[in-house]
C-alpha positions as CSV (number, residue, x, y, z in Angstrom):
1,X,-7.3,-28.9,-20.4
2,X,-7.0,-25.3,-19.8
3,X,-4.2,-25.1,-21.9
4,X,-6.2,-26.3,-24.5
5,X,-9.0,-23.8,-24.4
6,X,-6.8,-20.4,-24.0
7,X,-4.8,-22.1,-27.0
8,X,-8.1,-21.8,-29.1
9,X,-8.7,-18.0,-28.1
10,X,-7.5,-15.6,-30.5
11,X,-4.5,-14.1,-30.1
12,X,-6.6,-10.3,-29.9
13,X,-9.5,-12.1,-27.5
14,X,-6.2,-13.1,-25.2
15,X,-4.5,-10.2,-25.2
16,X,-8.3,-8.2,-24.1
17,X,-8.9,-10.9,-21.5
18,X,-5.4,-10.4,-20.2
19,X,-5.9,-6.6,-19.9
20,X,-9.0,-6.9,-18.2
21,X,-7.8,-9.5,-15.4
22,X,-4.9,-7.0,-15.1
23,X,-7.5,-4.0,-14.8
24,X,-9.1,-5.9,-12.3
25,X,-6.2,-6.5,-10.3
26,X,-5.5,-2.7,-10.5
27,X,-8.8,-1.9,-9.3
28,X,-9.1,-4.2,-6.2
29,X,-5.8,-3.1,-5.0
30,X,-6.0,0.6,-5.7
31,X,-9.3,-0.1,-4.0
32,X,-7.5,-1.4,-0.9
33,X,-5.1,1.2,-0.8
34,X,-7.8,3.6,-0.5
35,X,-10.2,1.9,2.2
36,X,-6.5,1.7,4.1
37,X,-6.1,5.0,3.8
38,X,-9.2,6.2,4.6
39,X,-9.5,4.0,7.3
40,X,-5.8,5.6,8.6
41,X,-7.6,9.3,8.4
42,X,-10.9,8.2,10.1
43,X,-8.7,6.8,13.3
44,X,-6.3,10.0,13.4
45,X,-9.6,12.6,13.7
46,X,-11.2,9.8,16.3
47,X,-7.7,10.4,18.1
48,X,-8.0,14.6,17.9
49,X,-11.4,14.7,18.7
50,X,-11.4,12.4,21.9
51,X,-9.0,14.9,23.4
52,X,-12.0,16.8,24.1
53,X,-13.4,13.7,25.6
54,X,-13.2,14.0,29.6
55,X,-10.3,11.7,31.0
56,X,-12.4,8.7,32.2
57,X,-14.1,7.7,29.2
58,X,-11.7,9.1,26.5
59,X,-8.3,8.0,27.7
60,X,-9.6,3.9,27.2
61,X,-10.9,4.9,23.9
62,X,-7.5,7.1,22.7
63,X,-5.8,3.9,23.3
64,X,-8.2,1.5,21.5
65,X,-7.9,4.2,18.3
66,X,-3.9,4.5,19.0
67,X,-3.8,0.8,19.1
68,X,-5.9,0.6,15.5
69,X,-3.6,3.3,14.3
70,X,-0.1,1.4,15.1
71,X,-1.7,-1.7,13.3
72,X,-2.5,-0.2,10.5
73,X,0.5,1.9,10.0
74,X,3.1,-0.5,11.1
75,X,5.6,-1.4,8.3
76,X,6.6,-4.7,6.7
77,X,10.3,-4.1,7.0
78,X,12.0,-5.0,10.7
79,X,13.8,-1.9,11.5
80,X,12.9,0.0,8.8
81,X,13.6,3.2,10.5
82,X,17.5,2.2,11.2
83,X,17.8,1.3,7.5
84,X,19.8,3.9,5.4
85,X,18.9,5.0,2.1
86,X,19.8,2.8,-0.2
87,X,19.5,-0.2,1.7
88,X,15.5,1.2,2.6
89,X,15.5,1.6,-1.1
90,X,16.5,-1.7,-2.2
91,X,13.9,-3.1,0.4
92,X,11.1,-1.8,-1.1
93,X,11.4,-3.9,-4.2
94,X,8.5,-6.5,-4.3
95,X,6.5,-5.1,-1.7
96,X,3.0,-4.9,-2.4
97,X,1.2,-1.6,-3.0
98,X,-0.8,-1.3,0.4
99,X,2.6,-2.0,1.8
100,X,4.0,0.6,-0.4
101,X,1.6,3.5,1.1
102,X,2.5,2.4,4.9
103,X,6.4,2.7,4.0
104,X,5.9,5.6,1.6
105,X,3.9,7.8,4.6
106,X,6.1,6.4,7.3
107,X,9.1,7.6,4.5
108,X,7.4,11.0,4.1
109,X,6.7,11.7,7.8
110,X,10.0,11.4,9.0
111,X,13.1,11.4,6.8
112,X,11.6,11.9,3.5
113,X,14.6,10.5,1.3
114,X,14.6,11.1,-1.8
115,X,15.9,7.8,-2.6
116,X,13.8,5.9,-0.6
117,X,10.7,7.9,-2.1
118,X,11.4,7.2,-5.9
119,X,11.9,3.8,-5.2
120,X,8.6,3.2,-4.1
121,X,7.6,4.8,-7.3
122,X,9.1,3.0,-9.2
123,X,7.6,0.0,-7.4
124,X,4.3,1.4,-7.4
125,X,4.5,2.1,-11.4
126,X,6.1,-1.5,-11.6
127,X,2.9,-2.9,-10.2
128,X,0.6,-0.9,-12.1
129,X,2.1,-1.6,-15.0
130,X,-0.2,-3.3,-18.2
131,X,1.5,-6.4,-18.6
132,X,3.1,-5.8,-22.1
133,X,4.9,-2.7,-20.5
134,X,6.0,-4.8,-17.9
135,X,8.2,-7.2,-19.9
């Protein structure tokens, strides 16, 4: 029955519809990438600041915020840090893009390969993409 309704829609009304469900898609995940990363930043100043804390009361909470921050930086891919380049690469493909930041930050922190970094790029502009670029 659905079928039979978006068959009725002009082909110009489809093609806005479809840009706007892929705008939305966009949005929400750039949204989540955001909140992720602000969320990251907010844990790694609670971590600085509560080495000013005294011992007893700011050594439970350093690792309550270090546990937060190993959640929310861990990575999708098992071993990821014994991977080399291309292989790293090559695992990037169909990751999502909240995904994409944790690798891309763990990639830029530590060995910053080239490689590795323009794949996730080229993921990340593979995801954004408007669905008539993507084909």
């Amino acid at each position: 029955m659905f079928d039979r309704i978006i068959a009725r829609i002009p082909d110009d009304t489809r093609h806005r519809l479809e840009q706007a469900r892929h705008d939305a898609w966009r949005k929400r995940r750039e949204g989540q990438v955001r909140l992720w990363a602000l969320s990251t930043r907010g844990l790694e100043r609670a971590h600085d600041l509560l080495g000013d804390v005294p011992p007893a009361i700011g050594d439970p909470l350093i690792k309550l915020v270090d546990r937060g921050i190993a959640e929310a930086t861990s990575v999708p891919i098992a071993n990821y840090d014994q991977l080399n380049a291309r292989t790293a690469a090559s695992a990037v493909r169909g990751l999502g893009l909240l995904d994409l930041e944790r690798i891309s930050r763990l990639e830029r922190a530590t060995k910053d390969r080239k490689t590795v970094i323009n794949a996730i790029a080229r993921e990340r502009e593979r995801l954004l993409a408007t669905p008539e670029t993507r084909a």
